[in-house]
Every structure is written in structure tokens, then in C-alpha cells.
N, C-alpha and C positions, 0 to 999 in steps of 0.2 A: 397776470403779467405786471410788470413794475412800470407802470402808471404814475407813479407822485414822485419819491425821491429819483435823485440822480442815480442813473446806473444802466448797466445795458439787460437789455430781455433776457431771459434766460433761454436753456434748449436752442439754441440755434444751431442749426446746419453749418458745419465751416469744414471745408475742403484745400488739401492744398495738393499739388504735382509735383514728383520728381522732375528737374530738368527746368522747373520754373519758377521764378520768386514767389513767397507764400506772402501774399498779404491777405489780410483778415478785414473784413469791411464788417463793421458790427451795430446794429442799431440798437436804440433805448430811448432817455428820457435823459437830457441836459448834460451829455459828453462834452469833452472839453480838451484841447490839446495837451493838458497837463494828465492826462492818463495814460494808463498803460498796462499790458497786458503780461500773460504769465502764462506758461506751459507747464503742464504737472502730469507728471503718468497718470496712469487709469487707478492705481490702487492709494492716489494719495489728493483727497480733496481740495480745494482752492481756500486758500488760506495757512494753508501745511506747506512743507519744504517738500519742492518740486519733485523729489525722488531723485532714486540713484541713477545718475548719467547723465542729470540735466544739467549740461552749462547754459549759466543764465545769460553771457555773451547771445548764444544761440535761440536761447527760450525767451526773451525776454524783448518786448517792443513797444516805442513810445505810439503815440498819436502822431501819425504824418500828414493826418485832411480831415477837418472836421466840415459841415456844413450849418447846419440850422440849427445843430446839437442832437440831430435823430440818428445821426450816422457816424461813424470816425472810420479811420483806415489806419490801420497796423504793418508796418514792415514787416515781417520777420525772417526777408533775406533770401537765400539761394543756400543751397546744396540742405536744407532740414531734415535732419531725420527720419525717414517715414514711418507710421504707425499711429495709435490713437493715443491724444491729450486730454486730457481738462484745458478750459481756454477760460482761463482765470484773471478778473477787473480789478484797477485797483482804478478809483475816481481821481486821483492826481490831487484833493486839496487841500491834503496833508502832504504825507511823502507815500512816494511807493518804492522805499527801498527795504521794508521787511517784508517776510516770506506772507505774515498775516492780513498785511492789508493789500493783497490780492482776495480776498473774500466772496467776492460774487461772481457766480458760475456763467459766464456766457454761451456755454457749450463744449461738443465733442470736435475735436479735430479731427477727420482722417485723412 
């Protein structure tokens, strides 16, 4: 598990519901409100362009609650898509506005 550098655990469980806002509650090691997250089909890994049909308006969420730095909280809104993601990190202390520095895999959405 990722213990030293900043980043969130990987393999996590993340669930979200039709009918109800999806936010993403993600834990790690030194999160920061300047991160953010990334949705990527199943056949296009984190770090790669999200696949076809992903509007990044819709796949795409900042940090809205940090607490100690073990935890953050991800919007990512009302009416999403259903079906399964990659749930792709980008650490915020650069920029996270290329496809690649979403890099580190936090897990599966369904």
C-alpha cells in the first residue's frame, strides 16, 4: 500500500447510485484540496484519455473536504452514468489538467 509518497491507496471499493449524487470519499497518504479525480473506462488505464464518451465536465472532480490528509471527498454530481470506471488521482501539485497526470489508480467505480 502507498505508505510514503502522497497519493491515495489503491483497489478501493467506490460505489455510486442512480438517483443520487456520486461522491467519492478516498483515503491515502497527504491529500490535498488541490487534487482531483478522473473517470476512465474499463479498457483505458489511468493516466491515458478517459475513453470514448467521457465528458470530462461529467468525469471529472476537484476535492471538496479534506480532513487530516487520510481522506478527501470528490463530487461528481448527479445524474452519472452507470457502469464501471477506473477512478483515476491526480495529486493537484502540479496541474491536473492532462489526461497523464491522472496516474494513480484509486480503484473500480460501480
Amino acid at each position: 500500500r502507498n505508505r510514503v509518497r502522497p497519493g491515495v491507496q489503491p483497489e478501493q471499493v467506490l460505489k455510486c447510485f442512480q438517483g443520487l449524487f456520486c461522491v467519492l470519499r478516498l483515503a491515502g497518504h497527504g491529500l490535498s484540496l488541490s487534487s482531483k479525480v478522473q473517470l476512465n473506462r474499463m479498457d483505458r488505464p489511468c493516466g491515458s484519455l478517459p475513453g470514448q464518451d467521457m465528458d470530462s465536465r461529467r468525469s471529472q472532480a476537484s476535492a471538496t473536504e479534506t480532513g487530516d490528509g487520510t481522506q478527501t471527498e470528490y463530487n461528481l454530481g448527479f445524474g452519472l452514468v452507470l457502469g464501471m470506471f477506473h477512478v483515476c488521482y491526480c495529486h493537484g501539485d502540479g496541474n491536473c489538467d492532462r489526461n497523464e497526470n491522472f496516474c494513480q489508480a484509486a480503484g473500480v467505480l460501480t
